[in-house]
DODREN-310757 format. One record per residue (C-alpha): residue number from 1; z, y, x. Coordinates in Angstrom, 1 decimal. Layout:
pos=NUM	w=Z	v=Y	u=X
...
***
This chain:
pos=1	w=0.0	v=0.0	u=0.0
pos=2	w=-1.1	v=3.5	u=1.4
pos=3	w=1.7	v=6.1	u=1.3
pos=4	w=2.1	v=7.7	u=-1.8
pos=5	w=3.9	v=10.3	u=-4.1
pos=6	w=6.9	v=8.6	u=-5.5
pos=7	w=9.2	v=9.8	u=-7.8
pos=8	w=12.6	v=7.9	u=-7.7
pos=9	w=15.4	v=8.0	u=-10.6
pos=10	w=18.2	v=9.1	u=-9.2
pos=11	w=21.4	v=7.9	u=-11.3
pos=12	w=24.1	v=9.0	u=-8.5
pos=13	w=24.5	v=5.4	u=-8.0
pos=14	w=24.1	v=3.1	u=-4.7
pos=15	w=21.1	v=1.1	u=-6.2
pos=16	w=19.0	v=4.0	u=-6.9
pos=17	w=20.0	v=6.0	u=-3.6
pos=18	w=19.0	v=2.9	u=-1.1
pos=19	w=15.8	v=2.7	u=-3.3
pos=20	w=14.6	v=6.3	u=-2.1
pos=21	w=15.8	v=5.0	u=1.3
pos=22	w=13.5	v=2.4	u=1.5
pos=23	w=10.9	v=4.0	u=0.2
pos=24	w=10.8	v=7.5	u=2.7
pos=25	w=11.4	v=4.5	u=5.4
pos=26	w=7.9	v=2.8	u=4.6
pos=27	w=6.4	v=6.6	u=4.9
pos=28	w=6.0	v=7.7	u=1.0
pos=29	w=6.6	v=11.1	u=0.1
pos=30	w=9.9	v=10.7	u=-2.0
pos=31	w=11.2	v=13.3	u=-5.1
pos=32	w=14.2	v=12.4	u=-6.6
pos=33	w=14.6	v=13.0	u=-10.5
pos=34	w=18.1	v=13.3	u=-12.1
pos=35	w=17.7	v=12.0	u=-16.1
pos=36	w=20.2	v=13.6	u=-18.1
pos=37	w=20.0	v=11.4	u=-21.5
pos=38	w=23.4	v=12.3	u=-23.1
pos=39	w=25.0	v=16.0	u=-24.5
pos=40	w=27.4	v=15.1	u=-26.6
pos=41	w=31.0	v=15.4	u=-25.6
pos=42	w=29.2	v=15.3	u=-21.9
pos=43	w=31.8	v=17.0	u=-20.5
pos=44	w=35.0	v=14.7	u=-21.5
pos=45	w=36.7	v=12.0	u=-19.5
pos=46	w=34.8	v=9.1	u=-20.6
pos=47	w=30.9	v=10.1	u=-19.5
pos=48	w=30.3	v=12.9	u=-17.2
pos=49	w=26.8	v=12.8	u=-16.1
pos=50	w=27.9	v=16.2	u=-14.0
pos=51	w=29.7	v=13.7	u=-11.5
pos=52	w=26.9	v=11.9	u=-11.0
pos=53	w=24.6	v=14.8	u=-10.5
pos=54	w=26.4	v=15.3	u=-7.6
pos=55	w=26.6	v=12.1	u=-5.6
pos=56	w=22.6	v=12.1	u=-6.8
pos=57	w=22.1	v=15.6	u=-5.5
pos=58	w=24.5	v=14.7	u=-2.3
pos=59	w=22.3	v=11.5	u=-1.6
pos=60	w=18.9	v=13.8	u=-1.5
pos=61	w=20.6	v=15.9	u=1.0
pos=62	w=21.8	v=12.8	u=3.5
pos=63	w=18.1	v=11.7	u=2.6
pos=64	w=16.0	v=14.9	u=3.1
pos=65	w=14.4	v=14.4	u=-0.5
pos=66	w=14.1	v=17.3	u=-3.2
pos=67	w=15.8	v=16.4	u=-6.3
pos=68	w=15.1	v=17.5	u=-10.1
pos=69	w=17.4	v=17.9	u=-12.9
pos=70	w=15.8	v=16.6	u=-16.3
pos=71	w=16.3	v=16.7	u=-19.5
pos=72	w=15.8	v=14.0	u=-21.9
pos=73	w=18.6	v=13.9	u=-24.6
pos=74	w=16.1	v=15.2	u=-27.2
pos=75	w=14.0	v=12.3	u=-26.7
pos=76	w=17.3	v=9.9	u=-25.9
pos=77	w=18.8	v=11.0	u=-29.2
pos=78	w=15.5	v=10.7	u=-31.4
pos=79	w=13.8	v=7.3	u=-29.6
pos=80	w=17.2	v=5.2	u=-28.7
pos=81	w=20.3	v=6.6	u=-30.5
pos=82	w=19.0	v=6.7	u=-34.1
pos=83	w=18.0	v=3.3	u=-33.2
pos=84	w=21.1	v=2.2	u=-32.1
pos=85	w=22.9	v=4.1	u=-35.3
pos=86	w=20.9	v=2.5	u=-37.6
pos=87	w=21.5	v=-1.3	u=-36.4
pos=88	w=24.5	v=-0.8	u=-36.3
pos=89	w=24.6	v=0.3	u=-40.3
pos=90	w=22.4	v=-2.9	u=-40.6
pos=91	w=24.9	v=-5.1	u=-39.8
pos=92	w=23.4	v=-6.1	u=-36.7
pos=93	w=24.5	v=-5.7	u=-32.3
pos=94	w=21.8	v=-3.6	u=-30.5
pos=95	w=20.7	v=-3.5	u=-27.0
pos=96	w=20.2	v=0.1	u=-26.5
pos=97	w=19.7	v=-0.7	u=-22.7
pos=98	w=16.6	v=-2.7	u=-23.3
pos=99	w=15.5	v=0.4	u=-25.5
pos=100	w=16.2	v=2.8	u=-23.4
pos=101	w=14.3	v=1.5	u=-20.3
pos=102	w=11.1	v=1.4	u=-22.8
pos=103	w=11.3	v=4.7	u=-24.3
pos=104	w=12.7	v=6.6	u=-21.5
pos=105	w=12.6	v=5.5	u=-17.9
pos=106	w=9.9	v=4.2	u=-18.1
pos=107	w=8.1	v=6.7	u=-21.0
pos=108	w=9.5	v=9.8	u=-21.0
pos=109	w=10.3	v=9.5	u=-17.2
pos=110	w=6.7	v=8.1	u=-15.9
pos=111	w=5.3	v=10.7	u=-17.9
pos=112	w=7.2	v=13.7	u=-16.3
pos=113	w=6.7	v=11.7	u=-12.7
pos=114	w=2.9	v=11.9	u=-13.4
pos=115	w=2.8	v=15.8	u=-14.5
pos=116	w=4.8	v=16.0	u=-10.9
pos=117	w=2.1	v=14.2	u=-9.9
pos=118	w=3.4	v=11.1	u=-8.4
pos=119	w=1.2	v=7.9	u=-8.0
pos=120	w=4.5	v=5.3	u=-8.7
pos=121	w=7.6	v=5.7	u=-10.2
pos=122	w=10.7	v=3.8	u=-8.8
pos=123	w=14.2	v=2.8	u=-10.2
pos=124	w=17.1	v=1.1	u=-8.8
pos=125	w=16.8	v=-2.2	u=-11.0
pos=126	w=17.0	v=-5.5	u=-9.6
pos=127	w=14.1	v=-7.5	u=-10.8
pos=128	w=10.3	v=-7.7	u=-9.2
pos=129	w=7.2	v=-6.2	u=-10.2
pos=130	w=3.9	v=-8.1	u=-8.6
pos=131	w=0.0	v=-8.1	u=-9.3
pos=132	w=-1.3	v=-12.0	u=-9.8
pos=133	w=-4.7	v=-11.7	u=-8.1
pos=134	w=-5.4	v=-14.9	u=-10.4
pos=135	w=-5.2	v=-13.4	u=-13.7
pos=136	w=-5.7	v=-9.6	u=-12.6
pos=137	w=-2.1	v=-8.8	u=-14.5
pos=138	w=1.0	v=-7.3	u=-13.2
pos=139	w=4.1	v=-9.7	u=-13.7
pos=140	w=7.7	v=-8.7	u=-13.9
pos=141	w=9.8	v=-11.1	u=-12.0
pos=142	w=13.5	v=-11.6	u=-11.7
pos=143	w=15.4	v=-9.9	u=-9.0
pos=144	w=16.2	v=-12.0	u=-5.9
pos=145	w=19.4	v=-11.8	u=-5.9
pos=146	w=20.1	v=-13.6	u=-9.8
pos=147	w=23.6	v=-12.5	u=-10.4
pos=148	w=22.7	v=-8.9	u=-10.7
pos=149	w=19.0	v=-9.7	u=-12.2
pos=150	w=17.9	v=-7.1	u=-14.8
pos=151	w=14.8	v=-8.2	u=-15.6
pos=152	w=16.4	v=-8.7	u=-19.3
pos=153	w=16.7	v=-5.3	u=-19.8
pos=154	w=13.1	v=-4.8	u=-18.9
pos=155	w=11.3	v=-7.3	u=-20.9
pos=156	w=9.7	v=-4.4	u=-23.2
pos=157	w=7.5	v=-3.2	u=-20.0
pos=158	w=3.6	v=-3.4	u=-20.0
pos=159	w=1.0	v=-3.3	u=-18.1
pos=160	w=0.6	v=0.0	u=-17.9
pos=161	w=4.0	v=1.0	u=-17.0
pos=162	w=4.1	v=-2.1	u=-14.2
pos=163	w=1.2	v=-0.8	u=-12.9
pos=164	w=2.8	v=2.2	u=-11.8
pos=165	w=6.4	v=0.9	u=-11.2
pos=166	w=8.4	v=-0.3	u=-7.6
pos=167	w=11.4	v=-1.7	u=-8.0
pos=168	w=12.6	v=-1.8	u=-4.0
pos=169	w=15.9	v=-3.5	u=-4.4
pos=170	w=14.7	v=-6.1	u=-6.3
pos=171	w=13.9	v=-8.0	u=-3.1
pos=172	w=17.4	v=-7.5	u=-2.0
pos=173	w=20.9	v=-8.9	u=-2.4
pos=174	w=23.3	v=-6.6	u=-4.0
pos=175	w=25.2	v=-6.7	u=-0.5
pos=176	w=22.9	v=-5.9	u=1.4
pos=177	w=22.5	v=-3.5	u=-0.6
pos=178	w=25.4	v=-1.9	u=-0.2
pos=179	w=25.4	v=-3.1	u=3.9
pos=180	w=22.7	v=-0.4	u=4.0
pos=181	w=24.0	v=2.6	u=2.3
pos=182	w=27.4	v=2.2	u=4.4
pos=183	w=24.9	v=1.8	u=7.3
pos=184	w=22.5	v=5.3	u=7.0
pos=185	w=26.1	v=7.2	u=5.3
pos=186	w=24.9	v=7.3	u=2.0
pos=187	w=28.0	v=9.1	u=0.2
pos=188	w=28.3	v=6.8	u=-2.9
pos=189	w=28.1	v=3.4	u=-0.9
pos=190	w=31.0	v=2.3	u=-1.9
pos=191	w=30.6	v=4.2	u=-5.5
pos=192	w=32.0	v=1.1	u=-8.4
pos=193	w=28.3	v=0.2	u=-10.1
pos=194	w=28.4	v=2.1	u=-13.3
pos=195	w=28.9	v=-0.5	u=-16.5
pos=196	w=28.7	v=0.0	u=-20.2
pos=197	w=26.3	v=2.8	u=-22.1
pos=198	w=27.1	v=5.8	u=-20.9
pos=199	w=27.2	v=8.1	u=-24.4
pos=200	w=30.2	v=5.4	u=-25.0
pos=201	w=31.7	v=5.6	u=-21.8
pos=202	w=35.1	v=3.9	u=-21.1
pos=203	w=36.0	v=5.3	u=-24.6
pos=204	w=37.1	v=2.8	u=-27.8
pos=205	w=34.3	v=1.7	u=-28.9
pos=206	w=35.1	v=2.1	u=-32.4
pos=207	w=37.0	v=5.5	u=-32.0
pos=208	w=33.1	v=6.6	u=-30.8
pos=209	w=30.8	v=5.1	u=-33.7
pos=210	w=33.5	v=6.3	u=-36.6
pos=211	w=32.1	v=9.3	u=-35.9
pos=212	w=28.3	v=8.4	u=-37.0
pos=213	w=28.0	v=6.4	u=-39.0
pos=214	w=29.9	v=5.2	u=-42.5
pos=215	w=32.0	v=2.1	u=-43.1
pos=216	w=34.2	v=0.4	u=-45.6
pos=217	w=37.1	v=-2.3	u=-45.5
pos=218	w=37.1	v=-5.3	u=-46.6
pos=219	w=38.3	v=-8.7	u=-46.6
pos=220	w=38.6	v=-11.2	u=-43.2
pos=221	w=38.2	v=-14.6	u=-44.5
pos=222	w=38.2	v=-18.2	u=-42.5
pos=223	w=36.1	v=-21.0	u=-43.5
pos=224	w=37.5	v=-21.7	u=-46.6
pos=225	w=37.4	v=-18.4	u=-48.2
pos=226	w=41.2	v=-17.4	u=-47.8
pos=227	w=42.0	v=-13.8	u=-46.7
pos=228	w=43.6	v=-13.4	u=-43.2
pos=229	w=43.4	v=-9.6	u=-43.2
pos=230	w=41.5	v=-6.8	u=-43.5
pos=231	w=38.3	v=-5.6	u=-41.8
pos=232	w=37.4	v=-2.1	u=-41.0
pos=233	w=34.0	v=-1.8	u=-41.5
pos=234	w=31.4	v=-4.7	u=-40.2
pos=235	w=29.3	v=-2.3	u=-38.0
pos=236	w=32.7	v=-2.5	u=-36.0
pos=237	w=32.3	v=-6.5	u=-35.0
pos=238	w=29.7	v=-8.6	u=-33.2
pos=239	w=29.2	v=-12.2	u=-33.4
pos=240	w=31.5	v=-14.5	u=-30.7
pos=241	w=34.2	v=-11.5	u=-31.3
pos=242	w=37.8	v=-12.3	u=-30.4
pos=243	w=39.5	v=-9.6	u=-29.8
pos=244	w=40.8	v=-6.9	u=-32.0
pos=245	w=40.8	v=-8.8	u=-35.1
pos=246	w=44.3	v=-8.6	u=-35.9
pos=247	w=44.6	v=-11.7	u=-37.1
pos=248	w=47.3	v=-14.2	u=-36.2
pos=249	w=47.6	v=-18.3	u=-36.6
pos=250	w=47.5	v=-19.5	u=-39.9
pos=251	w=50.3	v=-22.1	u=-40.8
pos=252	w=48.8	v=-25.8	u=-40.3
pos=253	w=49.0	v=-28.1	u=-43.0
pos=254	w=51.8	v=-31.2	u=-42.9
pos=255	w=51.2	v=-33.7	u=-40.9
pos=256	w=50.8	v=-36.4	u=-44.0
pos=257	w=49.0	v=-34.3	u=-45.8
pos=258	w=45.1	v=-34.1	u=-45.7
pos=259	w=43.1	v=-31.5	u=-46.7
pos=260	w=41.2	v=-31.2	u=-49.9
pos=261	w=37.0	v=-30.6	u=-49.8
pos=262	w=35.7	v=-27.1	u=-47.8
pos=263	w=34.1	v=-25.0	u=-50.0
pos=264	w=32.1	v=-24.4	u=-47.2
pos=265	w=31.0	v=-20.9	u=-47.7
pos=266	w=27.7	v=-19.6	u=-46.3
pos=267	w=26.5	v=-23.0	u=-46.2
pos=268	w=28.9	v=-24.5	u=-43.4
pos=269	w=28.9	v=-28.0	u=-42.6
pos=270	w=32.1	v=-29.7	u=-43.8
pos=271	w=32.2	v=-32.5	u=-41.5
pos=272	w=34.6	v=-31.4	u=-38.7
pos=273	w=35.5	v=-28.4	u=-40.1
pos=274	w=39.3	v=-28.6	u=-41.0
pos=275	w=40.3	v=-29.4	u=-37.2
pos=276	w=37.8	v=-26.6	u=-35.6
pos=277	w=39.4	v=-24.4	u=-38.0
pos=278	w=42.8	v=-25.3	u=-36.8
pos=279	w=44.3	v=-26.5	u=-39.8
pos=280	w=44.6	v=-30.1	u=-37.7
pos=281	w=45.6	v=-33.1	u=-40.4
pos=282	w=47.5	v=-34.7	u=-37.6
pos=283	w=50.3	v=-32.0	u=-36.6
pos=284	w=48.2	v=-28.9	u=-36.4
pos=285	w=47.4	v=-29.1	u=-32.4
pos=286	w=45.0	v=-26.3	u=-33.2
pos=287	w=46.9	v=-24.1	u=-35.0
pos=288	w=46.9	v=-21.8	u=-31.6
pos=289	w=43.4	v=-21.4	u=-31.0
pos=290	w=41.6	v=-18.5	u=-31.4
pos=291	w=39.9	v=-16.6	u=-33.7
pos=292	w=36.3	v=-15.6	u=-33.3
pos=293	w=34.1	v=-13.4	u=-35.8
pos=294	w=31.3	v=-16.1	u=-36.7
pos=295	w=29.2	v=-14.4	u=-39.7
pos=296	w=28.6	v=-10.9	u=-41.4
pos=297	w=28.4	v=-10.9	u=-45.3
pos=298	w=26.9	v=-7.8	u=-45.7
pos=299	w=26.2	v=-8.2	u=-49.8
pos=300	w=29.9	v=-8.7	u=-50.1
pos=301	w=31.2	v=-6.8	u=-47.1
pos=302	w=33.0	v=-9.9	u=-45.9
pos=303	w=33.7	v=-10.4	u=-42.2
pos=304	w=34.1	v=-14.5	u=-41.1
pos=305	w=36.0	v=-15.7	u=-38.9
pos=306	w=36.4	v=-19.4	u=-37.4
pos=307	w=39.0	v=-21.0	u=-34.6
pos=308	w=37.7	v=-22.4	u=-31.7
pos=309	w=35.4	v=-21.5	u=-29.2
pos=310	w=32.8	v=-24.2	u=-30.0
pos=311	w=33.3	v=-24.3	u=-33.8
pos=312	w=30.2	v=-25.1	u=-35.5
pos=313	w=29.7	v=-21.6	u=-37.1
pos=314	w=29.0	v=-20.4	u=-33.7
pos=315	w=26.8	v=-22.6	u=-32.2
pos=316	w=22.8	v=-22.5	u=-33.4
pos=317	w=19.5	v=-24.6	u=-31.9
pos=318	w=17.0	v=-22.7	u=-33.4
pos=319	w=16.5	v=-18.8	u=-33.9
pos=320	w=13.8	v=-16.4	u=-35.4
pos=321	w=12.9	v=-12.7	u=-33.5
pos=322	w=10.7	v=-10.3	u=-34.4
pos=323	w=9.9	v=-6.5	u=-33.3
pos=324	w=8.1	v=-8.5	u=-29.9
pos=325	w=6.9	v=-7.3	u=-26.9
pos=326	w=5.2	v=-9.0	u=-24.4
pos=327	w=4.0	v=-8.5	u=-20.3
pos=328	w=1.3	v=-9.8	u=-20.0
pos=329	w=-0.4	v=-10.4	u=-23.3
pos=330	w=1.6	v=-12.8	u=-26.5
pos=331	w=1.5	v=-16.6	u=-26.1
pos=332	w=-1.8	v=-18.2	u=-27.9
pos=333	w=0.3	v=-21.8	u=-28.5
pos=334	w=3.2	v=-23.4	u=-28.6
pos=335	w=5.2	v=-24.2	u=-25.7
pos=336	w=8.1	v=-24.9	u=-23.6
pos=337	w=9.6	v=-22.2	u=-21.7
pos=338	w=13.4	v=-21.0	u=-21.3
pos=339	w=15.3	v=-17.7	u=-22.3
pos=340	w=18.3	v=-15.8	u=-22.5
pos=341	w=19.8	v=-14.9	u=-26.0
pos=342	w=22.5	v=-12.8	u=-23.6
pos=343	w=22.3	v=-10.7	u=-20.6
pos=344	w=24.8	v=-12.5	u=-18.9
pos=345	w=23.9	v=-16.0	u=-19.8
pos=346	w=21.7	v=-19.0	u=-17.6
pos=347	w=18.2	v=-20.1	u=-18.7
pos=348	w=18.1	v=-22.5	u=-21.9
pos=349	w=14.8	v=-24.5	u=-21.9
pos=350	w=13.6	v=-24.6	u=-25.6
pos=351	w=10.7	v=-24.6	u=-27.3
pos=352	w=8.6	v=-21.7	u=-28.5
pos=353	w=6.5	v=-21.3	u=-31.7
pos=354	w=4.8	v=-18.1	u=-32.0
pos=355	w=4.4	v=-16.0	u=-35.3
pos=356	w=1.3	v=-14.8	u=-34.9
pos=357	w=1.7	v=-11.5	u=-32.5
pos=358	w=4.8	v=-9.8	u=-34.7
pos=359	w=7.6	v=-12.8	u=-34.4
pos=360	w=8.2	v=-16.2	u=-33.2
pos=361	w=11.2	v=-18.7	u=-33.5
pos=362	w=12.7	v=-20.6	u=-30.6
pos=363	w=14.4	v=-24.2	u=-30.8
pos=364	w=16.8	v=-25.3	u=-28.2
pos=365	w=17.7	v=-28.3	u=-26.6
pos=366	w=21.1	v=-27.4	u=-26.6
pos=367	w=23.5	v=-25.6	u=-28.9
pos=368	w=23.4	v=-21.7	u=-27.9
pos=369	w=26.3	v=-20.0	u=-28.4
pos=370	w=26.9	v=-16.9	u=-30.6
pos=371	w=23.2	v=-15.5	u=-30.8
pos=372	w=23.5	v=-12.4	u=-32.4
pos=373	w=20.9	v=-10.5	u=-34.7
pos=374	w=19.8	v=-7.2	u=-33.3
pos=375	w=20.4	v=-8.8	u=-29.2
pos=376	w=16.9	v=-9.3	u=-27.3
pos=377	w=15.9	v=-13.4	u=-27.2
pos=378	w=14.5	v=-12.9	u=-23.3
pos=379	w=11.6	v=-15.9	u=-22.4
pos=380	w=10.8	v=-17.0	u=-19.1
pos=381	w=8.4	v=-19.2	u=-17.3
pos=382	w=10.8	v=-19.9	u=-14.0
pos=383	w=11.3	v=-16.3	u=-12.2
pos=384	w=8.3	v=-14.9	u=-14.5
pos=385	w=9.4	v=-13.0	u=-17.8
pos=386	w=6.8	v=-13.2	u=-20.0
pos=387	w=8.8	v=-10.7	u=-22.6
pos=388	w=11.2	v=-11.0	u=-25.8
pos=389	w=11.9	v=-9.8	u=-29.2
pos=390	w=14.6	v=-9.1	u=-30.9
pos=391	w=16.6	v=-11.5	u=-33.0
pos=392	w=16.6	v=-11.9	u=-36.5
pos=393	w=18.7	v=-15.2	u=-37.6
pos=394	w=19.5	v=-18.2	u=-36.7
pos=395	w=20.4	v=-21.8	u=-37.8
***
């Protein structure tokens, strides 16, 4: 690659910072660009982007780079949090990560990098982005080092946007990554990687989306439809839950008496159910396991809850997605591939079906735990992602 005009994000953190490194090192003429995406209550405790202005803008200095403040809040707020808000009111657990990459860093951002006219963009993600001379498309890779892989979050790229993308670290280790910054004096080289959204912050979560959108109470039931407590709002819960229920044990039946039949409600299989609820016929041994939200009734405002971590309720083989996006191009045929139904979750071969070029539905060879409408269903062909959608149900 001949040297080029490269515009680099620029979050404040390590990633990013040994990104431009690399990049002036290979002899490319490096900008940095500073994305503000957040105003609201900005300047509070919980997400400063000011603070991270300043390690960005004190890494362009120890680099020699120019740096650029920009805005895109208008365009965060309109493309990704209305999004986000309205999920939520759906009932269902977005990814606004996976949403923001498409819409912003690599929209909104590439499109400002080109009016600055850069040739590439490049970010601090860990994942790969390569051009398969075989097929004359660009494919999006995991990163090398697979306990910090993002590729997840990327699986709404095309080809466009590859096309004009470098993702440097990507081909790195995440200490080595950090080997260089302490090594050139980067200032944030030892900066804690940022985690969570950042217009939540280290905030409640529920303290934040009170504010925007409307909920109602309502009734926490187990299995067998009796009330434990008392919701407050289902936006406020995500499938696998299991903490801040506030919900204790429930009293185990005697040990000579057996239960009578589940009623079972949203169609739960009764075999098994009585002991992975907890309410053990023998003594109640597991009476102290637990609680986990397993189902969302919107029509009856009903939030479900089960005992046990592999309880039936939470475990599905097959799922449907729609909303799809795909690399290089949607799969033609039925095949086997593997994916992620969770960012921080290992490959699960399965089988895919498509749905013409809108949806497909996914059938595992084993269980998957807690998939959750409104999460991304990733697919990959070994260290290839081919792309996702998002999920819709599953059985």
């Amino acid at each position: 690659m001949s040297f080029q005009r490269i515009v680099v994000g620029l979050s404040g953190g390590v990633d990013s910072a040994v990104t431009a490194h690399l990049l002036k090192q290979q002899g490319h003429e490096v900008v940095g660009i500073f994305m503000k995406n957040w105003e609201d209550d900005d300047d509070d405790e919980h997400c400063s982007s000011n603070v991270d202005f300043v390690d960005a803008a004190a890494v362009a200095d120890v680099l020699g780079i120019e740096i650029e403040h920009v805005n895109f809040a208008a365009e965060y707020k309109d493309r990704v949090f209305q999004e986000f808000l309205r999920e939520y009111q759906a009932g269902r657990t977005p990814n606004p990560d996976v949403l923001c990459n498409a819409e912003i860093k690599f929209k909104a951002f590439l499109d400002h990098a080109m009016r600055l006219g850069a040739e590439r963009i490049a970010t601090g993600h860990y994942a790969r982005a390569r051009w398969n001379p075989q097929t004359g498309l660009h494919e999006l890779l995991k990163g090398v080092d697979h306990t910090k892989d993002q590729s997840y979050f990327l699986h709404r790229l095309n080809q466009a946007q590859l096309a004009k993308t470098l993702f440097p670290v990507g081909e790195l280790r995440k200490t080595e990554v950090r080997r260089i910054a302490d090594e050139i004096g980067l200032p944030n080289a030892k900066k804690k990687d940022s985690t969570g959204i950042c217009f939540i912050g280290e905030r409640p979560f529920r303290e934040f989306l009170n504010r925007y959108i409307q909920h109602q109470p309502g009734p926490i039931k187990d299995e067998r439809g009796r009330v434990l407590g008392q919701h407050l709002g289902l936006s406020f819960y995500t499938l696998g839950q299991r903490q801040g229920l506030g919900i204790g044990g429930v009293k185990p039946l005697p040990a000579k008496k057996k239960p009578g039949p589940l009623s079972a409600p949203l169609g739960a299989s009764q075999a098994g159910a009585s002991s992975a609820a907890g309410f053990d016929v023998g003594g109640g041994a597991g009476v102290h396991q637990p609680w986990y939200v397993a189902r969302k009734d919107m029509a009856s405002n009903t939030l479900w809850v089960v005992q046990g971590h592999d309880h039936p309720w939470l475990l599905s083989q097959r799922l449907t997605a729609e909303d799809t996006s795909w690399v290089a191009g949607p799969p033609s045929e039925s095949g086997d591939v593997a994916a992620k139904t969770r960012y921080r979750q290992a490959d699960s071969a399965c089988t895919l079906s498509p749905h013409g070029t809108a949806g497909f539905s996914l059938a595992f060879g084993s269980a998957q735990w807690a998939v959750t409408p409104g999460q991304s269903a990733v697919l990959y062909d070994g260290e290839v992602c081919l792309g996702g959608g998002v999920i819709q149900a599953s059985t």
